[in-house]
Structures are given as C-alpha cells and as structure tokens.
N, C-alpha and C positions, 0 to 999 in steps of 0.2 A: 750708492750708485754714483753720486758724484766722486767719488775718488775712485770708481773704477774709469770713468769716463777719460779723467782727470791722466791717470796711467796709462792708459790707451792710446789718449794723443800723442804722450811724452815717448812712447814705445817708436810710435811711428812716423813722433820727427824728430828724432835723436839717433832711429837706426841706423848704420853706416857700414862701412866696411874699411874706413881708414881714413887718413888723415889728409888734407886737399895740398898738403905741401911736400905730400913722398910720393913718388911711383907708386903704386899698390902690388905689382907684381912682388912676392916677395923669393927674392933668388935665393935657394937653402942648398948647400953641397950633399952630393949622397944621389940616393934613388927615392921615388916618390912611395907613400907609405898602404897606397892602394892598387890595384888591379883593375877591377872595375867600380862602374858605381852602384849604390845602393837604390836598389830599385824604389824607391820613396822617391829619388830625384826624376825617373823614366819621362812620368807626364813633363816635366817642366823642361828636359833638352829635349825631346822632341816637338814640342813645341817651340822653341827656340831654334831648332833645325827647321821646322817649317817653316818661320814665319823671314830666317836667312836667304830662304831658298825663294819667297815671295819678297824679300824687298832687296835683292840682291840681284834677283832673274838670273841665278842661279843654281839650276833643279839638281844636282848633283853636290851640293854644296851640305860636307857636315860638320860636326865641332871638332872632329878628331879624337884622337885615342887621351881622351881629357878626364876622368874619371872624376864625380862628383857624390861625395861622401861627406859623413857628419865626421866629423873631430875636433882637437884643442888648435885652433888657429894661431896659437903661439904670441898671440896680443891681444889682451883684455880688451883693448877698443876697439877688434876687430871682429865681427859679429860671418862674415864670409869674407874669405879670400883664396886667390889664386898663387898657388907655390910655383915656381919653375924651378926643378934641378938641373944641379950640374950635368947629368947625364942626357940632357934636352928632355926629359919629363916636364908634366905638368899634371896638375889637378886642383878642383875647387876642393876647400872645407867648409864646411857650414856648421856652426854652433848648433849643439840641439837645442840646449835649451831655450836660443833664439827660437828656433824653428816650431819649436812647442806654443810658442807665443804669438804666429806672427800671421796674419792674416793669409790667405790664400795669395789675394795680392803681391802680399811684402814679398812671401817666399817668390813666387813668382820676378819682382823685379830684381829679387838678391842672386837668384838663379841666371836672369840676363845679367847682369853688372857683373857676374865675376865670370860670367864667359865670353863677357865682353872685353873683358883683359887676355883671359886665357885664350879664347878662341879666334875674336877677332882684334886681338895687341891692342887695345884701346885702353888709351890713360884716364886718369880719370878728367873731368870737365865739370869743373863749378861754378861757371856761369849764371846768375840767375839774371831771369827775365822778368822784368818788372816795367807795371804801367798804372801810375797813378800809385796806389796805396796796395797792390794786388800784386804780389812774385810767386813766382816758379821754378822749381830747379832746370835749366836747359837742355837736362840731358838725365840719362838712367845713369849717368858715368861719372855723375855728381857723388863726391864723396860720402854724403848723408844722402842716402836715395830717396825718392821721390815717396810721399805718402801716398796712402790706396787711395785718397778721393782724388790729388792730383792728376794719379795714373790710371783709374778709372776714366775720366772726363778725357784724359790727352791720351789714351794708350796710343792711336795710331802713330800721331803727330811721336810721340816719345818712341817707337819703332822708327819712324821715318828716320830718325836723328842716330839713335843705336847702329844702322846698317849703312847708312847713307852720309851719314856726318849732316846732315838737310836739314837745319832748323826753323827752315824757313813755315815752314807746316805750323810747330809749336807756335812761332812770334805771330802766324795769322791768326791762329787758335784763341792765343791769350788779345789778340788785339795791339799788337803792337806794330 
C-alpha cells in the first residue's frame, strides 16, 4: 500500500509535458498524422470549449480543426504535446500509457495544457507561487502540471489564469 501511495504521488508530480526551458509547441515538417480526434478525448474539448467560451465571454468560441489523439510524442519526457506542421496543422498527442494511469483530473488538465498551446498559443509558465513553506504551480501551463489535489482546490482560480492570463484569483486563493 505504501508504495502504491508512494508511485501515485510521484506519477502526479513528475507528470509533465515538457521541459520549462523550450517552447513546447513542437514544429514537425509534413502533414499532421490525424483527422479527427479520438472520441476518448470528446468529454475533455468540449469541456474545454465550454468553459473558453465562459471565461472568454465568448459563446462562439471553439479549439479549431485541432484533432486530439493518443500516439508516440516523439520524446520520452513528454507525456502530451501539441505538434504544429509545416502545412499550418496542428494536433495534441497524448501517451496512452500515461493516460491508462492518470487520474481523471491529470487527463483533464493534460487535455487544457496542451490546448492551451495548441488552441490558445500559450507557452508554457513556471511560475510558482509560494507563501510561507506552501507553493503552487501558477498556471495549468506550468511545465510539470499541476497535481489533482492542487487542481481540485484551485480549478476555478487555475481557469481564470488558462483564458485570461488573471492570476490574480490563484494568489488570493493561496494567500498571497
């Protein structure tokens, strides 16, 4: 039990999607390797289109022709990412066998993070916010993204900052 507990954490603050010192979009020549997406991801962009379209106050607002599929991300430490091709394509990949492992949550924030690149051009943001002996990632766009208890407690505040750039929410949140 303890070393499942033990793997659990480590799962879910270690997951990431890339390294806090490259862009994450990764630019590949060619045409992108999907069509559409795989209906496994449906819940998680339309939820993502919903909640754009509430913190954007933009009811017409969607991800675009962004297709979100499992496959090999082309880098072992990259667990999701957003390819752009040459031909102005784009699409997320997500590891499966991350996604076999990953809490509803995780999926969840890995699904905003990399269409947070893809859809709304956002780099990544490693800011942590910290008070006293207590931090937090400052943003979903943090290269190691936020764990499920972090993102549970802050989702709105962790929304505000995804559509609005507004961390103002988050630092009131945490106290700071």
């Amino acid at each position: 039990m303890k070393q499942l507990l033990l793997m659990t954490f480590l799962l879910l603050t270690f997951t990431g999607c890339g390294v806090a010192s490259q862009k994450h979009i990764q630019h590949i020549s060619g045409t992108r390797q999907f069509a559409s997406s795989d209906s496994t991801f449906k819940p998680y962009t339309d939820s993502f289109t919903s909640n754009a379209r509430k913190y954007l106050n933009q009811p017409s607002f969607n991800i675009g022709d962004i297709p979100v599929n499992f496959g090999d991300t082309s880098n072992e430490n990259f667990d999701g990412v957003c390819n752009s091709y040459s031909d102005g394509t784009k699409e997320v990949i997500i590891k499966k066998s991350w996604w076999d492992k990953a809490s509803s949550y995780q999926r969840e924030v890995m699904i905003y993070h990399e269409l947070g690149h893809c859809s709304l051009n956002r780099e990544h943001d490693s800011e942590i916010l910290s008070k006293d002996s207590y931090s937090v990632k400052g943003s979903i766009m943090n290269p190691v993204i936020p764990g499920s208890a972090h993102y549970v407690q802050y989702k709105t505040s962790y929304l505000t900052e995804l559509f609005t750039y507004n961390k103002a929410p988050l630092q009131s949140a945490v106290g700071i």
